[in-house]
Steps between C-alpha positions, in 0.01 A plus 500: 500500500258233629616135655506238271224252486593182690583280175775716405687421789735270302610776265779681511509879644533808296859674440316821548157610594496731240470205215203420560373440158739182463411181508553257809700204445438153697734387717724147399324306765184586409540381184644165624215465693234523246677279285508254778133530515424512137681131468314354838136628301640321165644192660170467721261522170701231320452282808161532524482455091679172568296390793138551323387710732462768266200519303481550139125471423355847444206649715267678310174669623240616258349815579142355351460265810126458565427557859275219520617165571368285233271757254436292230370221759162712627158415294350795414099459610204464205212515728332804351528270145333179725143397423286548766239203446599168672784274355218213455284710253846631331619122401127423388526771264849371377373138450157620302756736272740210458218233439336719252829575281567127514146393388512819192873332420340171488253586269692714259763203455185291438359696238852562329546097510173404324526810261872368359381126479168598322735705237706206485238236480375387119198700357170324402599492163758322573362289749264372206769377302656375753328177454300343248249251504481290188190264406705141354183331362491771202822346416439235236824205471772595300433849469734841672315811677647821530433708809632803643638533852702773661585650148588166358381230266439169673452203294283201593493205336273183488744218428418151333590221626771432224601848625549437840695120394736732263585705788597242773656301272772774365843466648514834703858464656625521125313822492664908505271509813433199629146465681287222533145512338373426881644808661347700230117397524305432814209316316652313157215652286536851561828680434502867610798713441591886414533572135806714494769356370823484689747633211361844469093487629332428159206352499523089375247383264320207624476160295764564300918414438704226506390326767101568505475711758565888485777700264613840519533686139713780662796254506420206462493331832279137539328403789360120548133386620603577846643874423867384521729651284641276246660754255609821364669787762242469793696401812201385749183326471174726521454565816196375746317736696298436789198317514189258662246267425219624726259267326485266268508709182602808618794675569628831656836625403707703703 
């Protein structure tokens, strides 16, 4: 039978060398001992638990480390993309290419700018009508001319004197629209006004109604010698459009 290894020293000797295939049993103090020991390591860990000195914080290496210190820190190199001319003839070249575009923008906004405001801008037909020049002297006293201006009838009358008296003289605060016969007319004589009546856009007839100036048959409203309504459903006077006394005996409406 061979000696027994060192570490069994602490067990307990055979009955017999013939029972060999049983187990050895440790001896009591042996086990005392690495009781002993087992409470010193557990006692020792809790103290260092306690103290802080032991470290929780896990230490992890990853296996994908890049050798280099600081890889995504290196330029990579573009000199075989580099232009080999000069840098003075390479930012002439950039300022003709940008001055160019800028000039072609320039123009293209121009053209786009005149082309909307010439499709919004009046035709010449309507430019035409857009004012009117009107000859007074073929006007005789007391007598109403119909023209036509932007679509509409625009009646001009030649008032008499008794006219004009009749129409300063009325009471026009009493009136449904009160308007003075001055704010009306720039010269006395000459009363210019649309002829579209303000109920429903018929046409007055001149010299005519109640109150010797214009009536509408429609429905019935009255207008005085100064085109103020005096009766029947209208709710405004007729209306005064724009217009000058270039000369004497002319006028331009509009």
């Amino acid at each position: 039978m061979p000696p027994l290894p060192p570490s069994s020293r602490g067990f307990l000797k055979l009955r017999s060398p013939h029972h060999t295939s049983r187990l050895l049993t440790p001896a009591p103090q042996c086990l005392a001992q690495a009781a002993a020991q087992q409470q010193r390591r557990t006692r020792a860990t809790a103290a260092e638990e306690h103290s802080g000195e032991y470290d929780r914080t896990p230490k992890f290496d990853s296996p994908f480390k890049s050798k280099e210190a600081n890889p995504t820190t290196n330029i990579p190199s573009f000199k075989n993309y580099m232009s080999k001319r000069p840098e003075t003839s390479n930012k002439l070249f950039q300022y003709f290419m940008v001055g160019g575009m800028g000039l072609l923008s320039a123009a293209g906004a121009k053209a786009t700018v005149q082309d909307f405001l010439v499709n919004m801008s009046a035709s010449a037909d309507v430019l035409a009508q857009a004012k009117v020049e009107i000859d007074l002297g073929q006007i005789p006293e007391g007598k109403n001319v119909i023209i036509k201006w932007r679509g509409k009838p625009v009646f001009i009358r030649h008032r008499t004197a008794d006219e004009i008296k009749e129409a300063e003289g009325e009471k026009w605060e009493q009136l449904r629209d009160p308007q003075p016969d001055s704010e009306r007319v720039k010269k006395p004589e000459w009363l210019i006004m649309l002829g579209v009546c303000t109920h429903l856009g018929c046409v007055p007839i001149g010299e005519a109604g109640d109150f010797g100036g214009w009536f509408c048959p429609c429905h019935g409203s009255h207008y005085d010698v100064s085109g103020r309504v005096r009766k029947g459903p209208a709710p405004l006077n007729l209306e005064i459009p724009m217009y000058d006394f270039p000369e004497e005996e002319k006028v331009i409406i509009g």
